[in-house]
C-alpha positions, 0 to 999 in steps of 0.5 A: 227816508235815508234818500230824501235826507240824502236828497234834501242835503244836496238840494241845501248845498246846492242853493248855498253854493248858486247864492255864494257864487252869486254874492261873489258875482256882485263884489267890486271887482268881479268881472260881472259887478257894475263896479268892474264894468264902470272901470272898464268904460272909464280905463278904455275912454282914458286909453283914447285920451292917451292915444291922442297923446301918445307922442308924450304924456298927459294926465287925466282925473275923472272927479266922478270915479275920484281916480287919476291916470298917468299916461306916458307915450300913449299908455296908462303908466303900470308897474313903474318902480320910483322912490321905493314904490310901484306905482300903477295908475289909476290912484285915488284923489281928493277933489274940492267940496263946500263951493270950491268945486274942482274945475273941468277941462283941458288944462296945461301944467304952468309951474312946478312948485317944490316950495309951496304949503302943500308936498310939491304943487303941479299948477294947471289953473289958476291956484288950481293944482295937483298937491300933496298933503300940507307940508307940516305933515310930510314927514309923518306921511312919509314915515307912515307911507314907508310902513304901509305902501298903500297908505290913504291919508289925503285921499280918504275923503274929499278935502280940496279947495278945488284941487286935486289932491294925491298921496305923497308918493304919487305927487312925487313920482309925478313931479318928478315925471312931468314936465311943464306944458303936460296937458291935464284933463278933468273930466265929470 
């Protein structure tokens, strides 16, 4: 009787241990997830972008993974320090909804607008571009942003009227770093 109670715990804890491992094996992130294997195609496919510039910079958006990439000199930017962050690319961002659609395409930085309605303006189509959060908000971003290093405030939810838009921080480390003329491409 004592055995097949010994036996039966074992048979309890090894079924706990192979669903654990399995519920592990199915988290965002985790090496065998769809997720981790849907970032790792969208990571490499933008590292083939960045080779084709890799005498200079270019930004790239997938709207389907809501992520943008920074890429300097041929490389995904990773690990860069500005303003009081570290800064690794891919970032979240907030695309157009309710007919205003971001557009896709091979675009190029035409202005750098410091003094528009959003937190900086990177213009690359029209009245398309990369921004901030509105300017009336910018010091209470900043203030949250300093408590919290990875504050979400523009880009917890898609809210453009076909823009990109992009924390704070982001937008200032990009203004910073990006000069007119850098190739942006927004791909589905």
């Amino acid at each position: 009787m004592k055995t097949k109670f010994i036996i039966i715990i074992v048979i309890a804890a090894a079924v706990l241990a192979g669903t654990a491992v399995l519920k592990m094996s199915r988290t965002p992130g985790s090496a065998s997830s769809p997720q981790f294997y849907a970032r790792q195609f969208i990571d490499r496919k933008v590292q083939e972008i960045a080779d084709r510039y890799s005498n200079g910079d270019v930004i790239v958006v997938s709207k389907k993974d809501h992520l943008l990439y920074y890429c300097h000199r041929g490389l995904i930017v990773r690990d860069d320090q500005f303003g009081g962050f570290v800064f690794n690319f891919p970032v979240p961002v907030s695309l157009g909804v309710n007919n205003h659609w971001t557009p896709e395409g091979e675009f190029r930085v035409y202005t750098k607008n410091a003094q528009s309605r959003f937190t900086l303006f990177l213009g690359f189509c029209g009245l398309y571009g990369i921004h901030g959060a509105d300017t009336r908000l910018a010091s209470k971003i900043d203030h949250l942003e300093s408590l919290d290093p990875d504050l979400k405030y523009v880009t917890k939810k898609d809210n453009t009227l076909g823009c990109v838009a992009v924390e704070n921080r982001v937008i200032r480390y990009l203004f910073a770093k990006v000069d007119v003329n850098t190739p942006v491409l927004i791909m589905r």
